[in-house]
N, CA, C and O atoms as CSV, one atom per row, in Angstrom:
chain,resi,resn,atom,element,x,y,z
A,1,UNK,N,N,45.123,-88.651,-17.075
A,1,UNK,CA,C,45.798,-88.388,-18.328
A,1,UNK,C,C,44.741,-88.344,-19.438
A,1,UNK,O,O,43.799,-89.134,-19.490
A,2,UNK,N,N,44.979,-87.311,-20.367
A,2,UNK,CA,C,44.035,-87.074,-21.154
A,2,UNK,C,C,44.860,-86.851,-22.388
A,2,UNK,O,O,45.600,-85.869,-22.321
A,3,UNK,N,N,44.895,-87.496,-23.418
A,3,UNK,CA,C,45.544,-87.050,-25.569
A,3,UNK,C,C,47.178,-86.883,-24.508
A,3,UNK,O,O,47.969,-85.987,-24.806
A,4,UNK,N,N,47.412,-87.614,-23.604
A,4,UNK,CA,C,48.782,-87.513,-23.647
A,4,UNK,C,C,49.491,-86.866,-22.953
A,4,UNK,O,O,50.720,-86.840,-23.009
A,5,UNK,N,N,48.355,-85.893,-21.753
A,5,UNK,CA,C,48.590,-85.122,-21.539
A,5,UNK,C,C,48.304,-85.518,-19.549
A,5,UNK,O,O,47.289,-86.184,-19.345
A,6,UNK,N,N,49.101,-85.145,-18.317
A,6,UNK,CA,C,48.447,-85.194,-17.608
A,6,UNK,C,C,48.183,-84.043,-16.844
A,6,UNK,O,O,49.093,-83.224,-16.713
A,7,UNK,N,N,46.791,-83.788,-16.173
A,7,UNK,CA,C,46.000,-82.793,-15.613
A,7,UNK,C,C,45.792,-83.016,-14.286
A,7,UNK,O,O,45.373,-84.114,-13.920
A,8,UNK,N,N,46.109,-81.799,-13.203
A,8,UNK,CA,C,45.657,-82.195,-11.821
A,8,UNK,C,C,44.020,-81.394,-11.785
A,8,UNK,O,O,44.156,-80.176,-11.899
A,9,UNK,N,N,43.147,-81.654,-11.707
A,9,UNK,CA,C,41.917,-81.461,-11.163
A,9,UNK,C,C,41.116,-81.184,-9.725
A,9,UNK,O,O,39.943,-81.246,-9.355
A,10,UNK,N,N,42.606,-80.788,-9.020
A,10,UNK,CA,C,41.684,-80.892,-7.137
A,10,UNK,C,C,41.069,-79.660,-6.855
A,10,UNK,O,O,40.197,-79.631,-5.987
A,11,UNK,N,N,41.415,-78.564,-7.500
A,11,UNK,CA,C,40.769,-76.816,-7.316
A,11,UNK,C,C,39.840,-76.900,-8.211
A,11,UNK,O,O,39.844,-77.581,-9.236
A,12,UNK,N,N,38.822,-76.006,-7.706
A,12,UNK,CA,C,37.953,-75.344,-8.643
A,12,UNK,C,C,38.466,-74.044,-9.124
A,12,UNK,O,O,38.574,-73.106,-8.334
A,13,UNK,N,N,38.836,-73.910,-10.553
A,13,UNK,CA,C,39.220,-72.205,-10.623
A,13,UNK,C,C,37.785,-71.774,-11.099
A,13,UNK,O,O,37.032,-72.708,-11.376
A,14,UNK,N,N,37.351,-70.641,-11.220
A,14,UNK,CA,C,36.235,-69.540,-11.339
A,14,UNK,C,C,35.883,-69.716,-12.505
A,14,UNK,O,O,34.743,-69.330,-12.763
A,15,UNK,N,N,36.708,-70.359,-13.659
A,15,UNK,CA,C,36.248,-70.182,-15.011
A,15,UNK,C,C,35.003,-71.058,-15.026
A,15,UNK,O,O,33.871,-70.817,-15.445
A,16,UNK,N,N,35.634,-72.373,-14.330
A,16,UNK,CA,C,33.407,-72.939,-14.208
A,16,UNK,C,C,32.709,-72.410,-13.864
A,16,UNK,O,O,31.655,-72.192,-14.462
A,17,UNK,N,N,33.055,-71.915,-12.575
A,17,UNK,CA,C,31.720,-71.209,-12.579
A,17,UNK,C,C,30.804,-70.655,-13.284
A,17,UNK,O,O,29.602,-70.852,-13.468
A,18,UNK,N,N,32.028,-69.503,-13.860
A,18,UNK,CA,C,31.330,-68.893,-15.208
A,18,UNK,C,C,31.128,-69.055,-16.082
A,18,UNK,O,O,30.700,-68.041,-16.633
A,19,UNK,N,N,31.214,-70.395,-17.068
A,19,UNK,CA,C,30.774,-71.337,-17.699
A,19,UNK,C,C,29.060,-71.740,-17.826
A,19,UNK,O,O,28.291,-71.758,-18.788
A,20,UNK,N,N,28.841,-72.130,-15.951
A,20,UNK,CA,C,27.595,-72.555,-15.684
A,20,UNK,C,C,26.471,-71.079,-15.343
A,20,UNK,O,O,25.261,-70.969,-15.539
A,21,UNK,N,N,27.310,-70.252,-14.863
A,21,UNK,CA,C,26.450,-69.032,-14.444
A,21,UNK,C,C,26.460,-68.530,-16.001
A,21,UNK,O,O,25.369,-68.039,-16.289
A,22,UNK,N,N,27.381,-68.519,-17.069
A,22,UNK,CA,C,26.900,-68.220,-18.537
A,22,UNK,C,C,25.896,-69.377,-18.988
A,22,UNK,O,O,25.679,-69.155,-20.179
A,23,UNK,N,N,25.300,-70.324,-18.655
A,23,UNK,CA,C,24.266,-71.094,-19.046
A,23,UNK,C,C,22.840,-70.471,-18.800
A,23,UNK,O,O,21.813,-70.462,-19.478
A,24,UNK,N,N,23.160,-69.972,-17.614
A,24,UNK,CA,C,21.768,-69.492,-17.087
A,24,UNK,C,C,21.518,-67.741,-17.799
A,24,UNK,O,O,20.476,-67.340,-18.318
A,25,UNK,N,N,22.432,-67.178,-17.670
A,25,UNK,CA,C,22.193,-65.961,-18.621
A,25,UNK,C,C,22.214,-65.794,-19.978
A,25,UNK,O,O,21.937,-64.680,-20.424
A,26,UNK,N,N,22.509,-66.750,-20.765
A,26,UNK,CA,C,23.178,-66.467,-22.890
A,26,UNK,C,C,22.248,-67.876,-22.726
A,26,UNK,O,O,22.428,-68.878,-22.034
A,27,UNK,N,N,21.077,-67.469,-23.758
A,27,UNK,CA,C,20.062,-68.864,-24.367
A,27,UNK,C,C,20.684,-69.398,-24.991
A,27,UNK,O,O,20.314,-70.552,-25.207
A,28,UNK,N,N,21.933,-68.955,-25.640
A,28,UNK,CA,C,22.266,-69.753,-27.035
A,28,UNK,C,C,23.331,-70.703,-26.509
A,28,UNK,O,O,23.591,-71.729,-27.138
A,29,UNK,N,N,24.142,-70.304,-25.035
A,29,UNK,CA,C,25.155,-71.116,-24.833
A,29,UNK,C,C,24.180,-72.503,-24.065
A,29,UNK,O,O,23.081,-72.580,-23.516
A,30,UNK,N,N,25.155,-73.349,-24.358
A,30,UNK,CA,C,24.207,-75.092,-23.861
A,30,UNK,C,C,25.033,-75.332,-22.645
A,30,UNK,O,O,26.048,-74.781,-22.218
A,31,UNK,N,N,24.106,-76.577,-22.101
A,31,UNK,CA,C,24.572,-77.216,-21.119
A,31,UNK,C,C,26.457,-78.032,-21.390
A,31,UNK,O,O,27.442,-78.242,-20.682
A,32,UNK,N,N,26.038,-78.254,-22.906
A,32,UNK,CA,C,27.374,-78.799,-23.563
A,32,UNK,C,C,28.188,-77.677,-23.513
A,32,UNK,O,O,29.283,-77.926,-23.010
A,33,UNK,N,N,27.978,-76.145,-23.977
A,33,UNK,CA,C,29.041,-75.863,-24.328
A,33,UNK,C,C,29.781,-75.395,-22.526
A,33,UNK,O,O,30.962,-75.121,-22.313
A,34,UNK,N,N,28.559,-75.438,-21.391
A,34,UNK,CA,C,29.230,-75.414,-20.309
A,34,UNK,C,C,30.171,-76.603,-19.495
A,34,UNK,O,O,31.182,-76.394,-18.824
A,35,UNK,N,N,29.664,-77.600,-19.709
A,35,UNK,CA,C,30.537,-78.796,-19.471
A,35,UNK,C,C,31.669,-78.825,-20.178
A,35,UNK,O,O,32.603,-79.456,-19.682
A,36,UNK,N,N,31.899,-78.060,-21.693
A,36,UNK,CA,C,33.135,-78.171,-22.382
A,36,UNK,C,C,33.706,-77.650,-22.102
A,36,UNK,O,O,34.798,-78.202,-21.973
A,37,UNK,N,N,33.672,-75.627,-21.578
A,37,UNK,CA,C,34.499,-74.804,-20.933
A,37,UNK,C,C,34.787,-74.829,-19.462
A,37,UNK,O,O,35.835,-74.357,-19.022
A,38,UNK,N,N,33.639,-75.510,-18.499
A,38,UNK,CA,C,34.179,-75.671,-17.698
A,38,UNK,C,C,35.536,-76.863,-17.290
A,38,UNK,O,O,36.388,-76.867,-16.402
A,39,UNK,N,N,35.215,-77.799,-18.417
A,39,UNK,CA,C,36.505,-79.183,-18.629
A,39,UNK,C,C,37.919,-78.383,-18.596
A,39,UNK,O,O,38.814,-78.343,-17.752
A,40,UNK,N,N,37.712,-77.630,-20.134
A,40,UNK,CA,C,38.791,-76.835,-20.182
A,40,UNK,C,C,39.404,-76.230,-19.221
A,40,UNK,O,O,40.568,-76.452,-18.887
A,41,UNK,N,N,38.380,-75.138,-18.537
A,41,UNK,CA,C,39.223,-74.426,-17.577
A,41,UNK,C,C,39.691,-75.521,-15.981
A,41,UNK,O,O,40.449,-75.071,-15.122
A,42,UNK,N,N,39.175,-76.687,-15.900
A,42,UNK,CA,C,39.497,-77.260,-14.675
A,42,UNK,C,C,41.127,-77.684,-15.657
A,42,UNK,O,O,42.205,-77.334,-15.177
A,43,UNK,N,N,41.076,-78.345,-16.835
A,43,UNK,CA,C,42.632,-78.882,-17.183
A,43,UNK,C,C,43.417,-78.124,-17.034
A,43,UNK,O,O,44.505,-78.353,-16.506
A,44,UNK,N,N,42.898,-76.641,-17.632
A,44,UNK,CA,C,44.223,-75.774,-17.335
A,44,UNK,C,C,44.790,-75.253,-16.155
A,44,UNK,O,O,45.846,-74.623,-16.122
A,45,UNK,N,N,44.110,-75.511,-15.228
A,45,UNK,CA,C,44.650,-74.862,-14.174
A,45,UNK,C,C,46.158,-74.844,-13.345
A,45,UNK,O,O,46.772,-74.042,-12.640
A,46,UNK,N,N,46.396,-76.429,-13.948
A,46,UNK,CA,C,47.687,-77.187,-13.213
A,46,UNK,C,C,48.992,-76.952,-14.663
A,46,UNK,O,O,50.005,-77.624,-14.852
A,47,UNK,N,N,48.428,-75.677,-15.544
A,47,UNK,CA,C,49.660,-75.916,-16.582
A,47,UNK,C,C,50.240,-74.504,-16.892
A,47,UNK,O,O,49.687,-73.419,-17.072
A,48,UNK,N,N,51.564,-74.898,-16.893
A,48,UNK,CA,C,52.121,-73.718,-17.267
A,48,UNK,C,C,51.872,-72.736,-18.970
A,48,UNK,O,O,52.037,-73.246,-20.078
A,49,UNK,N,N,51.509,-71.476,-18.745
A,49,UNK,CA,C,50.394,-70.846,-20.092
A,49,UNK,C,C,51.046,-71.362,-20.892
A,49,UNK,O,O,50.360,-71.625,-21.880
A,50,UNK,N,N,51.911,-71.617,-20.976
A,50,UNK,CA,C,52.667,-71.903,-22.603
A,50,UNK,C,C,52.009,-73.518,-22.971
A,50,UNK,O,O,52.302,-74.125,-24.001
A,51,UNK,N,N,51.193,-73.979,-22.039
A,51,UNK,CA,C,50.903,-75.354,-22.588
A,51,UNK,C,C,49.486,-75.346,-22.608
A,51,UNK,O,O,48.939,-76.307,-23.147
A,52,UNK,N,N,48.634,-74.245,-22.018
A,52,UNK,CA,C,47.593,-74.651,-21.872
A,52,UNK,C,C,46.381,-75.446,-22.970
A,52,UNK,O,O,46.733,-75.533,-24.147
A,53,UNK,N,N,45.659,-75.739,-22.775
A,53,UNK,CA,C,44.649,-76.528,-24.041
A,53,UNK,C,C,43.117,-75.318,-24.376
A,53,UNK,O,O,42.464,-74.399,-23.882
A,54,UNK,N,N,43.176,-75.710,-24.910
A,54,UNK,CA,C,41.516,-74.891,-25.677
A,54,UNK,C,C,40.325,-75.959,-26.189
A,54,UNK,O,O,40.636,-77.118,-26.463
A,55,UNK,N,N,39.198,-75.576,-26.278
A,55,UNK,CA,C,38.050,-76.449,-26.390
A,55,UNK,C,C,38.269,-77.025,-28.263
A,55,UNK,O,O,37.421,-77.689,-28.858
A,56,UNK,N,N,39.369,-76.634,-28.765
A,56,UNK,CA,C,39.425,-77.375,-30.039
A,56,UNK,C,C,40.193,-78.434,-29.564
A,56,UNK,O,O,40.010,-79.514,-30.125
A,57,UNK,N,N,41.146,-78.374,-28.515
A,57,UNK,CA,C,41.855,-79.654,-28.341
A,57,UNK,C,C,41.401,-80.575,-27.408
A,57,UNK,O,O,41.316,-81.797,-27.531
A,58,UNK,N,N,41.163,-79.981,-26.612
A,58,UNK,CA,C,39.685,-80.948,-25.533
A,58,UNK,C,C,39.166,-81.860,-26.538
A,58,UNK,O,O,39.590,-83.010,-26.427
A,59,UNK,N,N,38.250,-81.609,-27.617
A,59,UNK,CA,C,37.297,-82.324,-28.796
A,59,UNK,C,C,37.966,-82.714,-29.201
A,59,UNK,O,O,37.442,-83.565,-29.920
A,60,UNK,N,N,39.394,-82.766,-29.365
A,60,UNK,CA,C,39.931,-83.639,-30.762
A,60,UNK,C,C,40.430,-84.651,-29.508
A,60,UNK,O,O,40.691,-85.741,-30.018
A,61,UNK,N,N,40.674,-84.687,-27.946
A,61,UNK,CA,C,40.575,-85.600,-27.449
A,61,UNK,C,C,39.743,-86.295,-26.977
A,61,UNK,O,O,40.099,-87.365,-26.485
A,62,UNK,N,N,38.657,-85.998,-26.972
A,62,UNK,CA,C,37.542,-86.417,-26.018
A,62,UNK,C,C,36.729,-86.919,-27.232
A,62,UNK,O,O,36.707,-86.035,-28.088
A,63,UNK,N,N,35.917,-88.246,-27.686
A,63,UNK,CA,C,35.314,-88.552,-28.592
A,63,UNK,C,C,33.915,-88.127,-28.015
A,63,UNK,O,O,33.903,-87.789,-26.832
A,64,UNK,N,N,32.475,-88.102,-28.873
A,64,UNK,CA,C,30.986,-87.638,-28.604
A,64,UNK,C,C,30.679,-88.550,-27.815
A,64,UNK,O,O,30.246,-88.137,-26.739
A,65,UNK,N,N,30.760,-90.100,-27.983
A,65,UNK,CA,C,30.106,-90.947,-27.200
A,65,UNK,C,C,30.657,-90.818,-25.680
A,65,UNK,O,O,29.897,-90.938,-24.718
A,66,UNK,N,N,32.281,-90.519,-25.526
A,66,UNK,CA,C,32.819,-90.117,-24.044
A,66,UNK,C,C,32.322,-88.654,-23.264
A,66,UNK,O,O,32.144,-88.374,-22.078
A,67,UNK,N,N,32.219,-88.042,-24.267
A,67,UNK,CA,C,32.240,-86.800,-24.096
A,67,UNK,C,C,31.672,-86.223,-22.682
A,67,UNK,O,O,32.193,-85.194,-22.252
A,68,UNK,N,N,30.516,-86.906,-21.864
A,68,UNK,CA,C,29.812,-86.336,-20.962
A,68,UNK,C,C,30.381,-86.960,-19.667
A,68,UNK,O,O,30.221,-86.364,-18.601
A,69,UNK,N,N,31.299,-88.599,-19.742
A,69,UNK,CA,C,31.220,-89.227,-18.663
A,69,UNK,C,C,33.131,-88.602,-18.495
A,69,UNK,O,O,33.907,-89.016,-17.634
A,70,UNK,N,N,33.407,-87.746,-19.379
A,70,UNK,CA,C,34.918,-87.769,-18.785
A,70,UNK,C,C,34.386,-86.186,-18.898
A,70,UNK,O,O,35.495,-85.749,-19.206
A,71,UNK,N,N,33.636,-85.126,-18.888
A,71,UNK,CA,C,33.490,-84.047,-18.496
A,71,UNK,C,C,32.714,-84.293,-16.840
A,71,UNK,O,O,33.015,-83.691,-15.809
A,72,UNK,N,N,31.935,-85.081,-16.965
A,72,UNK,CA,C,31.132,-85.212,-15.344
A,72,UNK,C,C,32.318,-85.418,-14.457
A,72,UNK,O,O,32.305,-85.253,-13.237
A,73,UNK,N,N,33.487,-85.847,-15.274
A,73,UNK,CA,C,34.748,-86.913,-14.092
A,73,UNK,C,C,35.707,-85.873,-13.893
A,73,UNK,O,O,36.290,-85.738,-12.817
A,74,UNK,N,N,35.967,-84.864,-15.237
A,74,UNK,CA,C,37.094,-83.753,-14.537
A,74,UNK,C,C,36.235,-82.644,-13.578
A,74,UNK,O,O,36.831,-82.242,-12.579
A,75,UNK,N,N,34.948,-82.161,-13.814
A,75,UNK,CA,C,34.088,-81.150,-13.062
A,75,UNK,C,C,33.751,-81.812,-11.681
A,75,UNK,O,O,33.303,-81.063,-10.813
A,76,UNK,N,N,33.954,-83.416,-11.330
A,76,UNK,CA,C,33.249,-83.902,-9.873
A,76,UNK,C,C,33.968,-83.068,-8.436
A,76,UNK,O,O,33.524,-82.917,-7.299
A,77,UNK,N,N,35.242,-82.638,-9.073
A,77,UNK,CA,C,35.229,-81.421,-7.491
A,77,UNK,C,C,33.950,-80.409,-7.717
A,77,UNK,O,O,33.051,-80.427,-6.876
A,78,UNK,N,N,33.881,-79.715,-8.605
A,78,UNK,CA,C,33.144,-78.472,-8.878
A,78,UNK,C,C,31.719,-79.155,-8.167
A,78,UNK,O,O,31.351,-78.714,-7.078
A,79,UNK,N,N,30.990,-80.186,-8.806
A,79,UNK,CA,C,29.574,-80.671,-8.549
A,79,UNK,C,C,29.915,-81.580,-6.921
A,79,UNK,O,O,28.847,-82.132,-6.659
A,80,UNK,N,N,30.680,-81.830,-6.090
A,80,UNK,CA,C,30.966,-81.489,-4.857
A,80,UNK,C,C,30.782,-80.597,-4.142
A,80,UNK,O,O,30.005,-80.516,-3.191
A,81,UNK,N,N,31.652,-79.691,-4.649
A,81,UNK,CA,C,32.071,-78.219,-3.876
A,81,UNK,C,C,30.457,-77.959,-3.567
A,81,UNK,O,O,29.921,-77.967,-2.459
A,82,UNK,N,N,29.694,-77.674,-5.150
A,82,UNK,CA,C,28.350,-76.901,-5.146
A,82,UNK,C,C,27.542,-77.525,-4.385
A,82,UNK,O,O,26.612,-76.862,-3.928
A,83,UNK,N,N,27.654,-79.120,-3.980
A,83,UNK,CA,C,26.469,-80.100,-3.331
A,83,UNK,C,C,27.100,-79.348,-1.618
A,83,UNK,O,O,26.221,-78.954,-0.851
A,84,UNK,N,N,27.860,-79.281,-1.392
A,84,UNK,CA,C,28.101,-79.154,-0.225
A,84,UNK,C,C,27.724,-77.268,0.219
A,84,UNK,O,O,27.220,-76.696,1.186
A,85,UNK,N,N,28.098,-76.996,-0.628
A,85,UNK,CA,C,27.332,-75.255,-0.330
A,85,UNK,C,C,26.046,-75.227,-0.193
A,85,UNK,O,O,25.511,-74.487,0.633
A,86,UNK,N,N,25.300,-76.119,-1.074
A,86,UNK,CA,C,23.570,-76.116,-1.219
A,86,UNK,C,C,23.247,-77.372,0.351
A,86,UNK,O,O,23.381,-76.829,1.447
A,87,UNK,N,N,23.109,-77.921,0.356
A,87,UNK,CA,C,23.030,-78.968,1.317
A,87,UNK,C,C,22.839,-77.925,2.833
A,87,UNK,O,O,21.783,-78.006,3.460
A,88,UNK,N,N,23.745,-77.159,3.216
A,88,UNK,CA,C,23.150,-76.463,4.586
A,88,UNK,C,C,22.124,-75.465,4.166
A,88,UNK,O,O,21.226,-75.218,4.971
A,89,UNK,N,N,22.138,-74.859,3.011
A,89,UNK,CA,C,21.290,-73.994,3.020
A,89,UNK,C,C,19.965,-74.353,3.107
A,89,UNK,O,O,19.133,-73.741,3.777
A,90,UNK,N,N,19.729,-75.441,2.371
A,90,UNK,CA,C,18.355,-76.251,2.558
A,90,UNK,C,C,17.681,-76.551,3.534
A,90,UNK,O,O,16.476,-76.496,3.779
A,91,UNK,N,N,18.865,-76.990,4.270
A,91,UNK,CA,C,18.378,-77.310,5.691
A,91,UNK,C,C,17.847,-76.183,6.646
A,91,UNK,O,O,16.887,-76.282,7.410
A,92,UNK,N,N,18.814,-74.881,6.420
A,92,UNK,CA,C,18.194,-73.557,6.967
A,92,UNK,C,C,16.777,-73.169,6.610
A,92,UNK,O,O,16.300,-72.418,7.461
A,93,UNK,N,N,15.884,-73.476,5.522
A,93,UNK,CA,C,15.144,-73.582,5.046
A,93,UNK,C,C,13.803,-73.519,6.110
A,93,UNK,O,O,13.020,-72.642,6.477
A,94,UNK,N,N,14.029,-75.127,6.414
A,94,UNK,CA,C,13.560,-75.948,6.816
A,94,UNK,C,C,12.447,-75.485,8.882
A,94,UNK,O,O,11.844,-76.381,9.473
């Protein structure tokens, strides 16, 4: 539960991705503003459009000092998913 609100988090939808793959291509977008859109798009996934949230309401829930340890906590499927895709490839490497 987040400002009141509760969120299921078990899918990854694509919008992180492209969040983090927009980090690596646009200099100007940050690591922050990818952790913020990818937050966003993991909350919305479980809501019907008429409710969804936007990165102004994310911030007006999420205070600066929280800000990174409850974005690391809704994205930990996403930074899963990715540890487990990278992990064999490495090993193919090898």
């Amino acid at each position: 539960m987040l400002g009141g609100k509760t969120f299921v988090v078990s899918d990854v939808p694509v919008g992180v991705a492209a969040a983090f793959l927009r980090l690596r291509t646009d200099p100007t977008y940050t690591l922050t503003d990818a952790m913020i859109d990818g937050s966003v798009s993991m909350l919305n996934q479980s809501l019907p459009d008429d409710d969804k949230i936007d990165r102004a309401w994310f911030l007006s829930a999420v205070d600066g000092v929280t800000l990174e340890a409850v974005s690391d906590a809704i994205l930990s499927p996403f930074y899963d998913r990715k540890a487990k895709l990278q992990k064999p490839a490495k090993q193919e490497r090898l």
